[in-house]
N, C-alpha and C positions, 0 to 999 in steps of 0.2 A: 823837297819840292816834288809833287809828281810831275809824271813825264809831260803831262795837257801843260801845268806850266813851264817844263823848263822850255816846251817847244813853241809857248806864247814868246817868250822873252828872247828866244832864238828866231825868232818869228819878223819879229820887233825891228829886231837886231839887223838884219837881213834886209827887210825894207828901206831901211834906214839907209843903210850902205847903197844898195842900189838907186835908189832917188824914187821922183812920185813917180815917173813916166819910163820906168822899164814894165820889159814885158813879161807874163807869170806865163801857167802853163793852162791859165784859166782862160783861153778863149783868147778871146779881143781883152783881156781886163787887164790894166797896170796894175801896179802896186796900188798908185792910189786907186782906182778900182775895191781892189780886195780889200783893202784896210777899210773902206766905206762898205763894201758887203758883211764883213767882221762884225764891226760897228751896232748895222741894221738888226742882222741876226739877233746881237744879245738884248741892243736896248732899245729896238722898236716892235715890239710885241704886235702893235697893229698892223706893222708891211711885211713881217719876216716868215705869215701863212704863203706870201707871193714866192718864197724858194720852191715848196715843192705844189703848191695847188696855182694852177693855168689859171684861173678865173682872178687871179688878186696878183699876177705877176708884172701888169702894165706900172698898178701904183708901187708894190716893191720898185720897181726901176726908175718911177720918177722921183722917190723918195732916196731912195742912193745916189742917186745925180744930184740932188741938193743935199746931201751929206758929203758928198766928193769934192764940195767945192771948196770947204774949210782948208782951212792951212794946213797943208801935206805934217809937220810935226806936231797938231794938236790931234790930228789923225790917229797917228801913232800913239801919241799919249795913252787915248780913249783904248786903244786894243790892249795896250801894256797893261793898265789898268785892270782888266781882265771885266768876268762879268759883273751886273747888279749884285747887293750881299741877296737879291732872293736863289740866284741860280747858283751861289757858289756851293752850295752841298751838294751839285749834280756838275760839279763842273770836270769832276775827271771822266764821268759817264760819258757829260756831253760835247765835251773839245777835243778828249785826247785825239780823236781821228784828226779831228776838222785843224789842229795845228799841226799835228804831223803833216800832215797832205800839202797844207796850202804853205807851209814853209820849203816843202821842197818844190811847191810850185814856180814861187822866187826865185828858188838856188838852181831848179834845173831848166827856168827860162831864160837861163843867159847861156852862152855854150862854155865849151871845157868844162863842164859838170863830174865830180864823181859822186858815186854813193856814200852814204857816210858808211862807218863800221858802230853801229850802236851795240851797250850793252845787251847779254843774255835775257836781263829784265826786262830791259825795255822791250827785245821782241818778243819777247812770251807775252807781256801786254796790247802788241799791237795783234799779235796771233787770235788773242779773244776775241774781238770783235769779228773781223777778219772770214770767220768759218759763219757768220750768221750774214755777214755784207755778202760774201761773195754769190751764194745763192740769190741774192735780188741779181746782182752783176750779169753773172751770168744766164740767167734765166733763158735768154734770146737765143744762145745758141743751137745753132743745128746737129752739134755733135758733144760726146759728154766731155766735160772738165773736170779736172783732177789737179788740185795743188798739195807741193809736196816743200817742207823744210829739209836742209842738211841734218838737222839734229832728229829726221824719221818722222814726222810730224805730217801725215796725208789726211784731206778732207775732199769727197767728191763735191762740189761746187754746183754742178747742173747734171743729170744723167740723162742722155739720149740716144739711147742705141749701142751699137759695138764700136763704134769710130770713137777714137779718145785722144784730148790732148792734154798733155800734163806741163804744167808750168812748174818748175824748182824754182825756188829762191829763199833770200828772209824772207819772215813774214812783211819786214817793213817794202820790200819790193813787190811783193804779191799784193799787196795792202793797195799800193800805188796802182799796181796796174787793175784791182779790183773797182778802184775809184774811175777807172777812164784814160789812164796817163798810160802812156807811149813810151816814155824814156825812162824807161827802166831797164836794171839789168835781170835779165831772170833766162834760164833754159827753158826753152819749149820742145816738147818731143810729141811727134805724133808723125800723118800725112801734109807735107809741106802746104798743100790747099785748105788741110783744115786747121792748122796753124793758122794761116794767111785769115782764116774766117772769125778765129777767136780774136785776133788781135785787133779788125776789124768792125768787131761789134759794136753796138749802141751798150754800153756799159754804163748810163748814168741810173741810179735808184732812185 
């Protein structure tokens, strides 16, 4: 199995455990929430322009609100399932992030959270994308970014200027905190202020 599936099915797995009405890392969204975002995304081709274009994000949202209202485990079903047979030869392209992320969205919206320890594989594959995300991510900042892995692995993220702040981690935490998320573990070094301004950023792509 690739990683995009083993982290639908650990995904799944995870919802499931917590109920429809725990809270993710996504905002206001429960579980059920995100399982009906899931959903939209793969198999409603007409609301799913509403994620990233403003002008179509009203009907994306009232089209998940009547997706959200099915029965919380036929929910799950449909995400287990994984995508249509058209998307499934892009589907380690186009999920591995979107299950990595939103499964730790689950796991670290409840507290007493750790990080997992994923294989070497696995984050060399979360690494790839990773170096092309973070420059959207970071684009806003006022001073440059630099991410760095244990195993020597540096890519500048945004450059601006001589002020620098370097985040170490996995990739799979860098990954996280390129997405937006706060609860990760990762070092930051730099000027305590400009720390305080990276982590503070508008980081959505």
């Amino acid at each position: 199995m690739t990683l995009a599936q083993r982290e639908r099915q650990a995904l799944v797995q995870a919802m499931a455990e917590a109920g429809p009405d725990a809270p993710t890392l996504c905002g206001e969204w429960t579980t059920r929430d995100l399982a009906a975002h899931l959903i939209v995304r793969e198999r409603r081709p007409d609301a799913a322009p509403g994620i990233l274009l403003k002008p179509f994000a009203s009907y994306l949202e009232g089209v998940q609100r009547k997706v959200a209202q099915r029965p919380y485990p036929e929910l799950l079903d449909r995400v287990r399932s994984g995508p249509p047979w058209l998307l499934r030869p892009v589907d380690a392209l186009m999920n591995t992030t979107e299950m990595f992320v939103h499964h730790e969205d689950v796991r670290r919206g409840a507290p007493g959270w750790e990080p997992r320890t994923l294989s070497a594989e696995d984050e060399n594959t979360l690494w790839k994308p990773l170096t092309g995300l973070a420059r959207m991510a970071y684009r806003k900042s006022p001073v440059t970014v630099a991410l760095t892995t244990p195993d020597g692995r540096r890519t500048v993220a945004h450059q601006a200027g001589d002020r620098t702040v370097v985040l170490a981690g996995p990739p799979s935490e860098l990954l996280l905190h390129a997405f937006g998320r706060n609860q990760v573990r990762l070092e930051a070094t730099g000027a305590a202020e400009d720390v305080a301004l990276v982590h503070a950023l508008d980081r959505s792509v």
